[in-house]
N, C-alpha and C positions, 0 to 999 in steps of 0.2 A: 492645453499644451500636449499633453498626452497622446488625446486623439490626431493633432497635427503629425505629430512625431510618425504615427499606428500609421498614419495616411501616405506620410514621408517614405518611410519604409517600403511600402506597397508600391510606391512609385518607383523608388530605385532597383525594386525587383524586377519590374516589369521592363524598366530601361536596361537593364543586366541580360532579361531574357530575349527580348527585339533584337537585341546586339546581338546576340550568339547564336540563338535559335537556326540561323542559314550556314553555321559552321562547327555544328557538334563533333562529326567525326575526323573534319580534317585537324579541328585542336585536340582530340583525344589522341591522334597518332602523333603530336607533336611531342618532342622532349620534353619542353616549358606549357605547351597549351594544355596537354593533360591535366598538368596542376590547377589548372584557372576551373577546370570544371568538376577535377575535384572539391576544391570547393566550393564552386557551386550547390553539390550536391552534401556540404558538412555544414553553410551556412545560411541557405533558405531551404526554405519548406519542401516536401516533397510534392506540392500542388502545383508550387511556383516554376519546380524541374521537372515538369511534364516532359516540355518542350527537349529536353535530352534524354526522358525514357523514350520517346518516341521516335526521336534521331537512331537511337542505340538499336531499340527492337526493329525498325524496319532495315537496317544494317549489320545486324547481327554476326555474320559471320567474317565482315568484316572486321568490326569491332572488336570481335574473341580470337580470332585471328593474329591480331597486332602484338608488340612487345607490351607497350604501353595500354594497348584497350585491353586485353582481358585483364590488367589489373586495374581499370576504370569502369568494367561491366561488372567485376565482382562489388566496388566500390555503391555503384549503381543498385546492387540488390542487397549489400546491409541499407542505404539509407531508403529502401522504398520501401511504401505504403503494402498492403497485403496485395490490392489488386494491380500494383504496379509488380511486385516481383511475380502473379502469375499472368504477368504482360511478357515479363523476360523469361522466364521458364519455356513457355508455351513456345516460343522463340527458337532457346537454347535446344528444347526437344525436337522440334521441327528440323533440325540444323544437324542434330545432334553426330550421325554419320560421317560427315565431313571435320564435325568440331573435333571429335574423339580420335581423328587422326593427327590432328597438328600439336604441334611443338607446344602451342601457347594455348591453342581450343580446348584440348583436353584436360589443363586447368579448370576453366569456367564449369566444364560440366562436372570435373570432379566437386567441384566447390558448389553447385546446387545439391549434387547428390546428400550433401554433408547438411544441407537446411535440416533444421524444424522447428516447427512450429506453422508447417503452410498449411494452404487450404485442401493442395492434391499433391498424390503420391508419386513425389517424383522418379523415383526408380524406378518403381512399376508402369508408369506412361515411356520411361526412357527404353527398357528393356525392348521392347518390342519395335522401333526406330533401328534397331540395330540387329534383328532377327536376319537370318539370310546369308549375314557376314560375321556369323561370331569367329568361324574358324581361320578365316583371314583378317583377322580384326586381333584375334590374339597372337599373331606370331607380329604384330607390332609394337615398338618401344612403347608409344602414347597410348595406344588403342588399350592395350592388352590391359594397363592397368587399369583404366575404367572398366573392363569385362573384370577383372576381380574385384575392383568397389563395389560392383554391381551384386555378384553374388554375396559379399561378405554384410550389404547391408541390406540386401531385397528381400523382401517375403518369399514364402517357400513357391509361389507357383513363379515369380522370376528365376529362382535357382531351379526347378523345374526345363523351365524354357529352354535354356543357356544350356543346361545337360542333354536336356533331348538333343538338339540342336548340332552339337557334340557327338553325339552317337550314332544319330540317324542316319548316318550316312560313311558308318565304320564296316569294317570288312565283315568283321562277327556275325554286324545283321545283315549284311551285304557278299557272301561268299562268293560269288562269279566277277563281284562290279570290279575289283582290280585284282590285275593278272600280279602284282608285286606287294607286297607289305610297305613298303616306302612311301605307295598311294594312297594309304586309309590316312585318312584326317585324324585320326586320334595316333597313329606315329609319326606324323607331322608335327603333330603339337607335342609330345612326348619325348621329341626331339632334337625343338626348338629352344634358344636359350629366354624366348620368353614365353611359348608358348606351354611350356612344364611350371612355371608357375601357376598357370589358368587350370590347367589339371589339377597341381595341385592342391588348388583352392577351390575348386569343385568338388573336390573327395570331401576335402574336411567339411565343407560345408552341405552336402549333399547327406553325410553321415549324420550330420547333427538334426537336419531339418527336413529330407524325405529319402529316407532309407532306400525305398525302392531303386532314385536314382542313383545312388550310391552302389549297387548290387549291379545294375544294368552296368553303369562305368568300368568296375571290377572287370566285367566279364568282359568287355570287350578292348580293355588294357594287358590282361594278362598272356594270349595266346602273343602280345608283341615282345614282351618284355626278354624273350631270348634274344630277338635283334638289334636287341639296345644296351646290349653288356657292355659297352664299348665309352658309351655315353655319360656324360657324369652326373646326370641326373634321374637314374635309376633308383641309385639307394634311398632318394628322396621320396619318388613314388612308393617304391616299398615301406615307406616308412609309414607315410600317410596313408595309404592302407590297410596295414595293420592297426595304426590308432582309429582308425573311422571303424572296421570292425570290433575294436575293445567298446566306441563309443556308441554303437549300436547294439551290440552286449550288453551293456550297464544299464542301457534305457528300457529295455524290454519289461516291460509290465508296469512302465512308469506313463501317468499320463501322456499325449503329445496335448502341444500345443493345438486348442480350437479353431483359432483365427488366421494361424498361416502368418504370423508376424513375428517377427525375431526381437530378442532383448537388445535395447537400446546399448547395452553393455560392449553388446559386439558389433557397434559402429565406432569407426574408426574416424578421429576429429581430423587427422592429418591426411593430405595428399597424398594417393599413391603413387612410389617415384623408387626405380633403382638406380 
C-alpha cells in the first residue's frame, strides 16, 4: 500500500509539472498564479521543481523585475537545493546591474547578499558586476542602497574596490580634469540626498577594515567640504570622520584581521531601504 501511495505521489508530481512547466513566468506575474507555484515550490521536492528553477533562471530579470516575482524568486531560493540556489545566484550576478536599479530587482539582490551558508561568495562575485558605475549607481534610490549592503557586508578587498572606484577619478588625484568643484565625483556624491549616505558608509567602513582607504577618502573629501556648508549633510560627514579616525586610533598596535573577512556581527539581516 505504501509503495502504491510512494508511486501515486510521484505521479501526481509529474502531472503538476507537465501542466505548468510551459507557463512558469506568466503564473508568477499573475496575482493568483503566483500562489499556485508558490506552492509548488512549499509542497514538492526541490527535484520535482526544477522545471521552475529553470523557467526563473533563464528569465531572471524578468522574474526579479516583477511585483509578484521577486517575491516568488526569493521564494525560489529559501526552498532550493545548494546547486539550485548557485543556479539563481549565478543568474541574479550576471543581471545584477540592471537588477540593482529597479524598484523590485534590487530587492532579490539584496536578499542573496543576506544568504549563508552557500557555496560562493556572493558579494565578492557581485562587487565587480557593478565596477564602472559605482558613482552613478549611488546617487540612485535602489542602486545606492545595495552599494552600502555591499560595503557593510563585503570583505575588505570589496570595500577596497567601491573606495578606489570613488576616488580615482576625484579632483585631488585629478587636479586639471575639471575646471569646477561641482564636477569631481566625490562632490557629486557628497551632495547627493543619496549619494552621502554611500560616503558615509565608506568612511565607517573603510576606517574599520582598510585604513589606507579611509585616509585616501579623507583627503580627497576635505578640500570640498567649504563648498558644501550649505548642504545638510556635512555635519554628518564630519562626524563620520572624525569617528573613523578615533577608530583607527584605538586599533593601532591591535592585530588586523588576516583573512580580509568581516564579523558576521556587522551583517545586517534586513533590507536596505529609506
Amino acid at each position: 500500500l505504501s509503495s502504491s501511495s510512494a508511486a501515486s505521489d510521484v505521479y501526481k508530481r509529474q502531472v503538476v509539472g507537465d501542466a505548468l512547466k510551459g507557463s512558469v513566468v506568466e503564473l508568477i506575474q499573475d496575482l493568483n498564479g503566483n500562489h499556485v507555484i508558490q506552492r509548488c515550490l512549499q509542497k514538492m521536492e526541490p527535484v520535482d521543481n526544477q522545471f521552475i528553477y529553470d523557467a526563473v533562471a533563464r528569465n531572471c530579470v524578468q522574474v526579479s523585475t516583477h511585483r509578484h516575482g521577486c517575491c516568488v524568486m526569493q521564494r525560489c531560493i529559501d526552498h532550493a537545493t545548494d546547486l539550485q540556489k548557485v543556479q539563481l545566484i549565478n543568474e541574479i550576478n550576471e543581471n545584477a546591474l540592471v537588477l540593482v536599479q529597479d524598484p523590485f530587482g534590487n530587492y532579490v539582490v539584496q536578499y542573496v547578499l543576506d544568504l549563508e551558508n552557500v557555496s560562493i561568495n556572493v558579494c565578492d562575485n557581485l562587487v565587480p558586476k557593478l565596477l564602472g558605475h559605482i558613482v552613478p549607481l549611488s546617487t540612485q534610490k535602489f542602486s545606492s542602497n545595495v552599494i552600502e549592503k555591499c560595503l557593510k557586508i563585503g570583505a575588505t578587498i570589496s570595500i577596497v574596490k567601491i573606495c578606489h572606484e570613488i576616488i580615482k577619478n576625484s579632483k585631488v588625484l585629478n587636479p586639471t580634469k575639471f575646471s569646477e568643484e561641482s564636477e569631481d565625483p566625490i562632490f557629486i556624491l557628497l551632495s547627493d540626498p543619496y549619494g552621502n549616505y554611500v560616503i558615509q558608509t565608506a568612511l565607517s567602513e573603510a576606517a574599520s577594515h582598510c585604513p589606507k582607504e579611509f585616509h585616501r577618502l579623507v583627503a580627497a573629501i576635505r578640500p570640498l567640504l567649504q563648498h558644501l556648508h550649505n548642504t545638510p549633510y556635512i555635519k554628518r560627514i564630519q562626524t563620520k570622520i572624525q569617528s573613523g579616525q578615533r577608530i583607527i586610533q584605538h586599533a593601532k598596535g591591535n592585530n588586523t584581521n588576516k583573512n580580509g573577512t568581516k564579523s558576521p556581527n556587522n551583517i545586517r539581516s534586513q533590507f536596505t531601504q529609506r
